[in-house]
Each structure stands twice: as C-alpha cells, then as structure tokens.
C-alpha positions as a printed Julia matrix, in Angstrom:
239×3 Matrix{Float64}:
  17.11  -11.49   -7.42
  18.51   -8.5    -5.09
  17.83   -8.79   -1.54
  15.09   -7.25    0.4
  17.93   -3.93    0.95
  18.09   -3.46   -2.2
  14.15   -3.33   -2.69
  12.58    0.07   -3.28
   9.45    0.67   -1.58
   6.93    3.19   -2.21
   3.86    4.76   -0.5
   0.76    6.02   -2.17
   0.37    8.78   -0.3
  -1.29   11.61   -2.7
  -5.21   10.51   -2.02
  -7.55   13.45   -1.89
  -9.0    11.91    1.43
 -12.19   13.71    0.78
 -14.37   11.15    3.16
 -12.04   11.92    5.73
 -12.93   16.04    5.29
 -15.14   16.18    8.43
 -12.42   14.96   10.89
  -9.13   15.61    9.34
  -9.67   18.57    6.81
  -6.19   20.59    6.84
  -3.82   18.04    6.17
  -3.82   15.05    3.73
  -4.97   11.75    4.42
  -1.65    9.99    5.71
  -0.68   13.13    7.95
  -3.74   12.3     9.88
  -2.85   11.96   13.96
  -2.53    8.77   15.67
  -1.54    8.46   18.6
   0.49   11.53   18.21
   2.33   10.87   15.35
   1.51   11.35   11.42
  -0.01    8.03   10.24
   2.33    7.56    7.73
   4.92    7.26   10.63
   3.59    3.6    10.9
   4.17    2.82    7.75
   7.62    3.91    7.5
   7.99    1.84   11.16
   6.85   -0.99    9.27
   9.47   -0.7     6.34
  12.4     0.15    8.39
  11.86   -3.03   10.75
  11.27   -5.19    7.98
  15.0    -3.81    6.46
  14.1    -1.57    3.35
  16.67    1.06    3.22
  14.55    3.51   -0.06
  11.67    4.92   -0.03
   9.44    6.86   -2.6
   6.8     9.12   -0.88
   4.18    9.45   -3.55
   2.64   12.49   -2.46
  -0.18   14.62   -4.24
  -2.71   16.85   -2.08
  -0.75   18.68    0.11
   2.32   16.74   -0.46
   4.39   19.8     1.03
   3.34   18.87    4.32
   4.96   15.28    3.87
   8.38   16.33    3.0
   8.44   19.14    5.55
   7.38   16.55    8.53
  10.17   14.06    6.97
  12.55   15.27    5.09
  15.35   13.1     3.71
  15.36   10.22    5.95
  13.13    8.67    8.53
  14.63    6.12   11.07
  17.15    3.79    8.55
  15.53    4.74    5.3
  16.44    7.29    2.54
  13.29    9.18    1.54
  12.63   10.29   -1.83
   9.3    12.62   -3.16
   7.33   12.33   -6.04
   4.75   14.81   -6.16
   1.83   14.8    -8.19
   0.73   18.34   -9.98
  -2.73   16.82  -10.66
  -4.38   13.41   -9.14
  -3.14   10.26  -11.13
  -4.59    7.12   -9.47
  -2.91    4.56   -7.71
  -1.46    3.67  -10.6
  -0.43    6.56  -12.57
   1.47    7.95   -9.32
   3.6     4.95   -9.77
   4.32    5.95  -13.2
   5.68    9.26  -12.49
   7.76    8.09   -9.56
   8.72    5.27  -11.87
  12.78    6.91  -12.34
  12.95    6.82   -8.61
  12.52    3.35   -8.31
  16.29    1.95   -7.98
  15.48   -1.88   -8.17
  13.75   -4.3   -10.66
  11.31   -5.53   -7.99
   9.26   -2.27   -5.98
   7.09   -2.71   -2.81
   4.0    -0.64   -2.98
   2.14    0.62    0.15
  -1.23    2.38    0.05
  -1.35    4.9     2.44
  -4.46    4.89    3.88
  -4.38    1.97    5.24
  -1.94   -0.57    7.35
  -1.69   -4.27    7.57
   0.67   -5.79   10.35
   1.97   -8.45    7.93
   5.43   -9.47    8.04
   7.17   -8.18    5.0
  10.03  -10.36    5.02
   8.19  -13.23    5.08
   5.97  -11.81    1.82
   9.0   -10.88   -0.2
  10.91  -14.73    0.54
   7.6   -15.96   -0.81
   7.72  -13.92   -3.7
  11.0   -14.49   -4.96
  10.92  -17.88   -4.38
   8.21  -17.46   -7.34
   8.46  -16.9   -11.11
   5.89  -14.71  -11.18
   5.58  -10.61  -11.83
   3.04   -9.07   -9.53
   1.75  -10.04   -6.04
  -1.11   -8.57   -3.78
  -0.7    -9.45   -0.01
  -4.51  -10.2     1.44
  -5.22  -11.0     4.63
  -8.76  -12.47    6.53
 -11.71  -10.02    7.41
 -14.74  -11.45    9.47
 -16.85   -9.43    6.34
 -15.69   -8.54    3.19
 -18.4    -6.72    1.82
 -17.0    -3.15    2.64
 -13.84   -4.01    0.43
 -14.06   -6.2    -1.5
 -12.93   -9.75   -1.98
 -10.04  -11.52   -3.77
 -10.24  -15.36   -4.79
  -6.82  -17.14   -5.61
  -5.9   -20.65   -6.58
  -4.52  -22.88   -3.94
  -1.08  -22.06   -6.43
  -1.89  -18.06   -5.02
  -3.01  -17.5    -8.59
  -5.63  -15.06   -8.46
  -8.97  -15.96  -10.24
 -10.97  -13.09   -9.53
 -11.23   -9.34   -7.96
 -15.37   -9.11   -6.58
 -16.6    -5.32   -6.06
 -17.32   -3.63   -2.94
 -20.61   -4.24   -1.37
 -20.91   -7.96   -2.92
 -20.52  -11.39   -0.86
 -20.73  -10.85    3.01
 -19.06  -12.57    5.34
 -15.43  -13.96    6.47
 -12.69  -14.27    3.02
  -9.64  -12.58    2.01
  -9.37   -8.91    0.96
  -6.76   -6.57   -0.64
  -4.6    -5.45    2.31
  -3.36   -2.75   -0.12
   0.47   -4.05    0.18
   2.02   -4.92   -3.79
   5.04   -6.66   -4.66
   5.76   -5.11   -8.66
   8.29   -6.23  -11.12
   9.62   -2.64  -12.97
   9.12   -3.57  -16.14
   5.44   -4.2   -15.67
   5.28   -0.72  -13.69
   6.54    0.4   -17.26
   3.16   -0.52  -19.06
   0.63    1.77  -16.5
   0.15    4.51  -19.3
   1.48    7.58  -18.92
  -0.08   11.28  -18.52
  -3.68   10.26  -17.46
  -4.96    9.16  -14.07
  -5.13    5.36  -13.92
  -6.35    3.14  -11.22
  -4.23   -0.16  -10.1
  -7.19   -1.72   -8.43
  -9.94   -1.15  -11.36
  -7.43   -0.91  -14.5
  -4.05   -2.81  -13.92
  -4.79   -5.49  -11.97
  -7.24   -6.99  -13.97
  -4.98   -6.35  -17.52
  -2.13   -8.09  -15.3
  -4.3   -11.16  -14.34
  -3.58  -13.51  -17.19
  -1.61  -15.81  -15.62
   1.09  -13.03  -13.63
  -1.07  -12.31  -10.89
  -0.46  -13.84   -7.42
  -2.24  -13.85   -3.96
  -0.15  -13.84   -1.0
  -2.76  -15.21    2.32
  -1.6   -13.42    5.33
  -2.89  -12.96    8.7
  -2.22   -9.58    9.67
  -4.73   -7.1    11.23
  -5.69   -5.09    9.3
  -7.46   -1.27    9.21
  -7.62    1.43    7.02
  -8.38    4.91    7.67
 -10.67    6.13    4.82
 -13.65    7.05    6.29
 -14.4     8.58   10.27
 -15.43    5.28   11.57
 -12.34    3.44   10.72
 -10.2     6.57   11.43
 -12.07    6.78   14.68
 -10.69    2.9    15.51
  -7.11    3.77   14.96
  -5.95    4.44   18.38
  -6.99    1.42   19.32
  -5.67   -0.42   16.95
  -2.32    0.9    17.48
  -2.22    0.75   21.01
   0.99   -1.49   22.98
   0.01   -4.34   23.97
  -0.8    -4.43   27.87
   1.59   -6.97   29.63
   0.12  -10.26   31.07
C-alpha cells in the first residue's frame, strides 16, 4: 500500500451550481469568494497540510476560470485538469480523469462542500482495512437536509436514506471518498453517472465502508449555507 504521498487526490469541481445563481452567477460553484479567496483554495489547504503532493481538478462549467486562478501548482501540490465538454456526474467526471490518477488508491473531494476532518487519520484507517471504497461521515444535529448513512459497528455501511427523511442528530456523507482504481474502472463510460445515486449503492455488497468522523462540516450549495461560510472559516479568536 503506497503512502499517503503517493495518493492522488481529486476534486469534483465541474457542478453547474445552479442554486447558487442568485449570489454567485459568473463564476462556478468552487470559485465562489470566501473570505477573499476562491473556495476551492480551502480545499487544496486541506490536501497540502494533510501531505498529498497530486491533484486532479475535475472541472466542468467554467472550468477555464480554475486553471487560470491555479495553474500548475498550488502551495506543495502538482495540479492537473480534467475538463468536462458536457456534465458527467460525480461519477462519470471520475471516469474521464481516470488516466490522471497516478496511484491504485484516489482521494475524492466534492467541491462544494468542506469537512475539517483529518485526512491522515482517514487514510491510516483505511489501509489498515481490506476493503475497496470508503465514505468519510461526520455528525449533524439534523440530517434531514442530506441525508443519512447507517454503518455497522465494523464501518460496513448498511444503508444510504434520501434527503428529507429521518430528522434529527446521525451521520451524513461529508462528501470526502477513499477509491480503489480498479473499482473507479467500472463507473461506465460516455454518459453522466451519479456516485451518490448509482455507484455507491452497486458498490455496497460487502466493499463499502463508513469512516465516523467529527469534523465540522458545511457545504455551500444553496445561499443560506453559502451565506454561513465566512463564519465558518473564520481564525479562531485567542483565549
């Protein structure tokens, strides 16, 4: 098993980000501001701290704007682009970026959305497993507006529930994948295809694993979350 430098990581970063229209309507979704700085900026913070040293940019609506903002390398990491002509899902953008991916094991990102879990911690866990795929989740008070995901006590996951089901406190999707390659290999090619909906539940039969973390958590897809951001990203006021 390579170490975590040798891991390829990759950000889905091609959404339409058509609920996000009203307040952020000339760029695409992960070039939206925070705190000054392109929101994908965190994510690539995140990566770079946690030691990746590749990185695959999945872009799709106005990718051009991504690779002009970043070019070929962001802090310690190489950057690489793989841009979509027409939207392919979560799942099909890994497909085409799929020759990009330098390592048997890939990190996937989604880029709407950020999770302060430590990364190093999630990939030791991993490959101290036999297993193929893993979804970090973390705890939300309510998980009715994403979604909920019930594992084993093994991290085995049982079951994926819909948005707007059960309320209240469980663990959700933090949108944050450990992949094996070869199962990347088996999203079909030349259609848009959806991880969440499609993949993950083909790849449940006994290869699907849960990783419980307790990192914040946001996303940005709609103007109420987006509006939350700056906070959430704020430093931390000394005591």
């Amino acid at each position: 098993m390579a170490d975590l430098g040798q891991c390829t990581a990759a950000i889905l970063a091609g959404g339409l980000g058509t609920r996000l229209r009203s307040v952020v309507a000339d760029r695409p979704k992960v070039m939206a501001e925070v705190r000054g700085l392109p929101f994908v900026t965190y994510l690539l913070e995140q990566l770079a701290q946690a030691g990746f040293k590749h990185t695959v940019l999945c872009t799709g609506y106005l990718g051009e704007q991504v690779k002009a903002a970043f070019g070929d390398t962001y802090s310690s990491l190489h950057l690489q682009y793989s841009q979509e002509s027409a939207p392919l899902g979560t799942a099909g953008a890994l497909q085409l970026a799929l020759p990009l991916f330098l390592s048997e094991q890939v990190l996937v990102i989604n880029g709407d959305s950020f999770c302060d879990a430590n990364l190093r911690d999630f990939w030791a866990w991993y490959t101290a497993k036999d297993i193929e795929a893993a979804l970090l989740l973390t705890q939300v008070p309510d998980t009715k507006r994403y979604g909920r995901v019930q594992v084993e006590p093994s991290g085995q996951v049982l079951k994926f529930e819909e948005k707007g089901g059960t309320e209240g406190a469980g663990w959700i999707n933090a949108g944050i994948y450990l992949l094996e390659r070869r199962l990347l290999s088996t999203i079909p090619k030349g259609r848009a295809v959806s991880l969440e909906t499609e993949m993950f539940p083909a790849w449940m039969s006994g290869r699907l694993y849960g990783y419980c973390s307790q990192g914040r958590f946001l996303d940005i897809g709609t103007p109420e979350s987006y509006a939350m951001v700056e906070q959430f990203f704020a430093p931390e006021m000394p005591e």
